[in-house]
C-alpha positions, 0 to 999 in steps of 0.5 A: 660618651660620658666624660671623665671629669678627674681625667678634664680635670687632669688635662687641664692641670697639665696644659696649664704647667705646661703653658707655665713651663713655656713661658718660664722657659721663655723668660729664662731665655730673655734673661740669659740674652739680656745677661749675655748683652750686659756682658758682651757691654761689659767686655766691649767697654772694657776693650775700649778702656784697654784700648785707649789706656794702650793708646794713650801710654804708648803715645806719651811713653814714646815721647818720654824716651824720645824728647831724652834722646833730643834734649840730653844735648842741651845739658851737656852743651858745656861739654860738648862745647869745649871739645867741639869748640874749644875756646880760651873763653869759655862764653864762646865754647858755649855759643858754638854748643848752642848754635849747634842746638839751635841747628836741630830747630832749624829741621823742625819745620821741615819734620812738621811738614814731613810728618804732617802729610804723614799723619794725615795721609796716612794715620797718626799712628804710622807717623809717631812709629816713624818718627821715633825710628829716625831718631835712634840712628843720629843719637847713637852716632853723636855718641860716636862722633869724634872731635875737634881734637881729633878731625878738626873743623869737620867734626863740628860739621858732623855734629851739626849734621846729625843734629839736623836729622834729630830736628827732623824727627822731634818736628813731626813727634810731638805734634803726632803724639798730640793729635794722636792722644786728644783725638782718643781723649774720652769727651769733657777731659781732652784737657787733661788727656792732652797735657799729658803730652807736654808733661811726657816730653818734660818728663824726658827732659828731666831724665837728662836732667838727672841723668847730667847731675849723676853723671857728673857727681859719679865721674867728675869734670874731666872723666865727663869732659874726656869720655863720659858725655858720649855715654847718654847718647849711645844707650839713647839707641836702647831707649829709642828702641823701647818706644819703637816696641811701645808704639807697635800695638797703637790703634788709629785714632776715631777721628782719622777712621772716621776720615778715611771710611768718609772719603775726606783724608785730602790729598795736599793737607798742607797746602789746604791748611795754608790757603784755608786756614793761614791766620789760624796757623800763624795764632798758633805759632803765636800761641806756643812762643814761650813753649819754644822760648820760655821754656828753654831760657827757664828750664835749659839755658838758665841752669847751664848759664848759673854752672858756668858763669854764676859759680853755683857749680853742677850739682846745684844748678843741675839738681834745682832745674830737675826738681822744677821739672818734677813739679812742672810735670806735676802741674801740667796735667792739673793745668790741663784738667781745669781747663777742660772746666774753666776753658782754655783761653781763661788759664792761657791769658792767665798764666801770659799776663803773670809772665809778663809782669814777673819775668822782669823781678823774678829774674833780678830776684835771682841775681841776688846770690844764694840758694833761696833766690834763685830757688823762690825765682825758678819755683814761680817761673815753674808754677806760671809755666805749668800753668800755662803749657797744661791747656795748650795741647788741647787748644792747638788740636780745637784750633783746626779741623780733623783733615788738615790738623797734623799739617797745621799744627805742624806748620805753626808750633815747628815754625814758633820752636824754630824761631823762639825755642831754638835760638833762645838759649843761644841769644840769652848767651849773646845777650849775656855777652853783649851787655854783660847782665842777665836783666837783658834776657829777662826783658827778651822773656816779657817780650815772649810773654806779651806775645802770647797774651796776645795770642791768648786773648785772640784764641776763641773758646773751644773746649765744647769741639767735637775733634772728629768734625773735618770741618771748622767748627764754630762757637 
């Protein structure tokens, strides 16, 4: 049978379009895979990102509201003094008022090993929501609470009371909210994800601050004295409630998942921490002795001790420790981002050592009267500080392994606030009273910072740890 060649030719002509259609099809395909992959990526690092800015906001936006709610107490400890404990000296007003903030320190170890086991039993994410429930009830009712005028001695009873349960829930939120962040922190930058803790709870700090100095200037002493110190602590329910919404979306964080679908959560993570790690846990409480006693003789004491004694009056004492605060904030995250560059024990042995060398004419400097003293003074005490509370967040968390590091850390910080932090402006006021010159507490300052240069130049470089590790890693 004779064959049409136009016809072959023909066949042949569609075969091969058809064979080119096929393989265009094909292609089409691979790119509409490899465009939906590249999509699909995009999407789930953008979950991620989302995920981790809503981690990291509702870790440190809680402790905004919280570490307000715990610290206004401090700024208006004047105030509460004289209805509490009211005196023909104020000096003993004052003590009274201290003693009761040291009080709420004393809770702190007891917060620290509470929440602890919470946290690593059970998630990080369930102990911050917990904690900052508890602290709500307690500051409404020290709004509340009525005086000495009124009930007598049972009122300082009282007050002390629910001072305690405020120093049971700050003992487990600032360490939660540090492992809680550094645990989620992207790699190279723990550093500064984790300072934003301590900048957080500052942050909170200086809202009291500048919710004393408006309040003042807004209701004068003896509106303040009669009623008006009541006010912060009963809309502190309202902020307590809007960290409780903050914190409802957290997710838990990878270390701990990591932990839990291994089956390596302990069952007595602080009784492992103890017989493990002791030495450890007793560096960090070392570590953090001027995050406890520094901190609050600088940026507590030392404003309510030029109000009431140095004849600076409120708004200059109250407004020159709000403006330190800002920078301090500001400092802090800075601190922590060059320590994930330079390490964490070259800004700590630093910022220890310039302490303990200035501490001592810092302190006569601002003896000497006036506006620009004390101002030079508290702005260097302000630049050491934040440099040396930027990398501390990230070496506590480096310090331990994952299983045992809410207990841990809570065992050793809490125990170092509760010695250092709590008493210190109740001592520098004894000490005030006992030799009658501020150069004593500058003395008891460089001792803190001796401390924890100590402290510094013993901590090992750990900027290089992986957190998820539930073993201790080595350098």
């Amino acid at each position: 049978m004779p064959i049409d060649r136009n016809q072959t030719a023909t066949g042949e002509t569609t075969g091969g379009e058809a064979a080119k259609n096929l393989t265009g099809q094909l292609l089409g395909l691979m790119q509409l895979r490899r465009a939906k992959a590249v999509r699909n990526q995009g999407t789930g690092a953008n979950c991620r990102a989302a995920a981790l800015s809503a981690n990291m906001f509702g870790g440190v936006a809680g402790n905004v509201l919280e570490w307000y709610d715990f610290a206004i107490f401090g700024f208006l400890a004047p105030l509460i003094g004289e209805n509490f404990f009211p005196s023909d000296d104020p000096l003993v007003s004052l003590l009274g008022a201290f003693g009761v903030f040291a009080a709420a320190f004393l809770a702190r170890p007891a917060g620290g090993l509470l929440f602890g086991y919470i946290g690593d039993r059970h998630g990080r994410k369930y102990a911050l929501r917990l904690s900052v429930m508890l602290m709500a009830a307690p500051t409404f009712f020290v709004g509340l609470l009525p005086t000495h005028a009124s009930i007598g001695t049972l009122a300082p009873v009282l007050l002390v009371l629910l001072r305690l349960a405020q120093g049971l829930s700050v003992g487990g939120e600032l360490i939660g909210s540090i492992a809680f962040v550094s645990e989620n922190a992207p790699p190279g930058r723990r550093g500064f994800y984790s300072s934003w803790t301590f900048a957080s709870g500052y942050t909170g700090m200086m809202l009291g601050s500048l919710c004393a100095v408006l309040m003042n200037a807004a209701l004068g002493h003896r509106a303040m004295a009669a009623w008006g110190w009541r006010l912060p602590f009963l809309t502190g329910v309202v902020i307590a409630l809007a960290a409780i919404w903050m914190r409802k979306g957290l997710t838990e964080t990878p270390a701990f998942e990591d932990m839990r679908a291994c089956g390596r959560l302990n069952e007595n993570p602080l009784a492992d921490a103890v017989r493990l790690f002791p030495g450890d846990v007793f560096h960090a409480a070392l570590l953090v002795t001027l995050v406890g006693g520094g901190f609050y003789i600088l940026f507590l004491w030392w404003p309510t001790f030029l109000d009431a004694f140095a004849g600076s009056g409120v708004p200059y004492a109250a407004a020159l420790n709000t403006f330190s605060l800002i920078v301090l904030i500001v400092l802090i995250p800075l601190a922590g981002r060059l320590s994930d560059q330079w390490g964490r024990k070259r800004l700590l042995a630093w910022s220890s050592a310039g302490l303990a060398l200035l501490s001592w004419p810092l302190f006569l400097l601002a003896t000497q009267g006036g506006f620009f003293p004390v101002f030079a003074a508290q702005m260097c005490f302000t630049v050491l500080m934040g440099f040396y509370l930027g990398p501390i967040p990230a070496a506590l968390v480096e310090m331990f392994p994952a299983n045992v590091r809410y207990s841990a850390i809570g065992l050793g910080y809490n125990l170092s606030l509760c010695f250092f932090g709590g008493t210190a402006p109740l001592l520098a006021t004894w000490l005030v009273r006992r030799y009658q010159t501020v150069s004593s507490v500058a003395l008891y300052l460089v001792f803190l910072s001796c401390l924890n240069l100590a402290a510094a130049l013993a901590l090992r470089e750990t900027k290089f740890i992986r957190v998820e590790d539930a073993l201790p890693a080595t350098p």
